[in-house]
C-alpha positions as CSV (number, residue, x, y, z in Angstrom):
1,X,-96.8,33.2,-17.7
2,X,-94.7,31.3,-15.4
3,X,-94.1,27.5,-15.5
4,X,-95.0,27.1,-11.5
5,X,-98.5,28.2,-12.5
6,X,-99.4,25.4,-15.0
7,X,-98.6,21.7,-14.2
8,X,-95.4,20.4,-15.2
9,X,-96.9,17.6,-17.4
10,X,-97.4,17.9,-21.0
11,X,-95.9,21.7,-20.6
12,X,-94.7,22.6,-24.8
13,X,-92.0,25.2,-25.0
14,X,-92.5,27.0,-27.8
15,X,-89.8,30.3,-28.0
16,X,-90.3,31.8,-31.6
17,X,-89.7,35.4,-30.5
18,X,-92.1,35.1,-27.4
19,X,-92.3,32.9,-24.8
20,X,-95.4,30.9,-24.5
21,X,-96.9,27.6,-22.6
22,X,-98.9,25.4,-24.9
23,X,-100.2,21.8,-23.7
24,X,-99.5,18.4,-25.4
25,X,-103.4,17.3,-27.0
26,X,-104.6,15.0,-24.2
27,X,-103.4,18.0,-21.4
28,X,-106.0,20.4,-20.0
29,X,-105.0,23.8,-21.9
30,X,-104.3,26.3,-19.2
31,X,-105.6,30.1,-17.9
32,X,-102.9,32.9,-18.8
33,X,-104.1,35.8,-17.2
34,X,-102.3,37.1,-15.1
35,X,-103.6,38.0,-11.2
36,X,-105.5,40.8,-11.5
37,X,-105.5,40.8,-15.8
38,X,-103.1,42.1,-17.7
39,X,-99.8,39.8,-19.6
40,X,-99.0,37.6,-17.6
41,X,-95.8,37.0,-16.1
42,X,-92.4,35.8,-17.9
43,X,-90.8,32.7,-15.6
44,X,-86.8,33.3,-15.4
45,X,-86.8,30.4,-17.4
46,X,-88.1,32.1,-20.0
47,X,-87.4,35.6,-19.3
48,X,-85.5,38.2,-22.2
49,X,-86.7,35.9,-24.7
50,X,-85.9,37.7,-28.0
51,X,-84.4,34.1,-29.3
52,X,-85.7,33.8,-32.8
53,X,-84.7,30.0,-33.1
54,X,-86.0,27.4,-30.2
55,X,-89.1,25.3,-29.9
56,X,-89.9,22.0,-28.5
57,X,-92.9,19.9,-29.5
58,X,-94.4,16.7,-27.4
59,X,-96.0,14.2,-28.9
60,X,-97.1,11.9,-26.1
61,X,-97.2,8.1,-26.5
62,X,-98.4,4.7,-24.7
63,X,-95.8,4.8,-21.9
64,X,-93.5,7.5,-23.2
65,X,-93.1,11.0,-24.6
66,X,-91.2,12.4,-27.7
67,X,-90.5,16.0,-27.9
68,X,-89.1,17.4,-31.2
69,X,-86.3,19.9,-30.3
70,X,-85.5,22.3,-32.8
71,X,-83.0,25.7,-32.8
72,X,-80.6,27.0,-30.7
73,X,-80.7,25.3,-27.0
74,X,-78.6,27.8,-25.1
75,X,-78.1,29.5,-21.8
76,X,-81.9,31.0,-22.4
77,X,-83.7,28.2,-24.1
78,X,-81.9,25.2,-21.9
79,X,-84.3,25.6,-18.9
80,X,-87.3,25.3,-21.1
81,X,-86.1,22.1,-22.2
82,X,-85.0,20.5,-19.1
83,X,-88.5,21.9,-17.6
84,X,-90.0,19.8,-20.9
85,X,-88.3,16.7,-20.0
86,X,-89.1,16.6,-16.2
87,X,-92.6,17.5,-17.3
88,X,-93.4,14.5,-19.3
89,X,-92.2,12.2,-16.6
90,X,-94.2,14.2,-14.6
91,X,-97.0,13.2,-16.6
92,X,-96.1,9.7,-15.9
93,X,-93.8,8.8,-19.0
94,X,-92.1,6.4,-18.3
95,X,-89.6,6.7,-21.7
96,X,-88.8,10.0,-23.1
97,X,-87.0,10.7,-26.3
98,X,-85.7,14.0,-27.2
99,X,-85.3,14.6,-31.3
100,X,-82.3,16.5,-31.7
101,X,-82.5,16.4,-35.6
102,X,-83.1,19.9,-36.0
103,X,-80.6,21.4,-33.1
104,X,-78.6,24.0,-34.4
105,X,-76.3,25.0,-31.5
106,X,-76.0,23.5,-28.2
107,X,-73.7,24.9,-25.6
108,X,-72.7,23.9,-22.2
109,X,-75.8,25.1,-20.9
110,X,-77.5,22.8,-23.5
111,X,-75.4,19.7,-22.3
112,X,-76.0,20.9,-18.4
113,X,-80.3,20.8,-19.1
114,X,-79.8,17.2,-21.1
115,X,-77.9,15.8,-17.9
116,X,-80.2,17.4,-15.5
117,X,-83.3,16.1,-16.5
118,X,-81.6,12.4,-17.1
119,X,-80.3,12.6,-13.3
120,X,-84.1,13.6,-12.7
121,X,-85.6,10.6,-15.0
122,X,-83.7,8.3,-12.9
123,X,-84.3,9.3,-9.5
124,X,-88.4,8.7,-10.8
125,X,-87.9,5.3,-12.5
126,X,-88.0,6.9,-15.9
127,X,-85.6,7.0,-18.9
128,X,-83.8,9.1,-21.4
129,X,-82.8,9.0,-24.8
130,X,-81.9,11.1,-27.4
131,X,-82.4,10.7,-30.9
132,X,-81.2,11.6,-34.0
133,X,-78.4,14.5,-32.6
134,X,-77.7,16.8,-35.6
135,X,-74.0,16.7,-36.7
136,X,-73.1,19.6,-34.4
137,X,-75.2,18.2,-31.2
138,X,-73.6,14.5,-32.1
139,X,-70.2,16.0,-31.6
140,X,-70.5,17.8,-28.9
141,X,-72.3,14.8,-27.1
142,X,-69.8,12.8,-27.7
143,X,-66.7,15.5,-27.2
144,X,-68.4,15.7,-23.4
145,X,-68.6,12.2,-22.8
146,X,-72.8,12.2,-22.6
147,X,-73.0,9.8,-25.2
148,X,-71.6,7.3,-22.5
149,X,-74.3,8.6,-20.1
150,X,-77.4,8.7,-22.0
151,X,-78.1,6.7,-24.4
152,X,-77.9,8.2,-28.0
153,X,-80.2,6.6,-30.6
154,X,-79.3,7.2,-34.3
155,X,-81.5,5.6,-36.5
């Protein structure tokens, strides 16, 4: 299934060894059939997803979204997440937190998605945090230089 065919808002990326579209509870769940039946297309987002360890969760709240982030946010899983972010504010968040508790690698790409969709927050009136960084994601934030950009919340 590809992202472009469901509404940005409320989209929940969950990568476990397939790639998937699933809807935050107050989102209309969508159609996956494909055109025609059949599986439904993979977005390039998504695409050669073998990754065993990515999945993001939204929990939408009065005014502002939280989306549980957990595994590997790399060159394959980084779109899903800055797709996820624009999404919420999309769906009219106004304040959306990413949990990065459970990250267990980030790369550049990773870093890349996380500025992206702040850039993209900003230019709708909406804001970014991140909370909670695991050790690894807390170092590399800060080794960049994001943690001056976004704001990093720890408690």
């Amino acid at each position: 299934m590809t992202l472009s065919e469901y509404p940005q808002a409320g989209v929940f990326v969950d990568l476990i060894g397939r790639a998937s579209v699933e809807w935050c509870p107050d989102r209309p769940a969508p159609v996956p059939a494909a055109p025609g039946g059949g599986a439904p297309p993979v977005d390039d987002a998504m695409s050669a997803v073998d990754h065993v360890d990515f999945s993001i969760s939204c929990e939408p709240g009065v005014g502002g979204t939280t989306l549980r982030v957990a595994g590997e946010v790399d060159l394959e899983t980084a779109p899903g997440l800055r797709e996820a972010v624009l999404g919420a504010a999309g769906a009219g968040a106004t304040q959306v937190v990413v949990e990065m508790a459970e990250v267990t690698f980030i790369d550049a790409s990773g870093l890349n998605a996380l500025v992206a969709a702040h850039t993209g927050l900003q230019g709708r009136g909406a804001h970014l945090a991140i909370h909670a960084p695991s050790p690894m994601a807390r170092t590399l934030l800060a080794l960049s230089g994001i943690d001056r950009v976004i704001e990093i919340v720890h408690r």
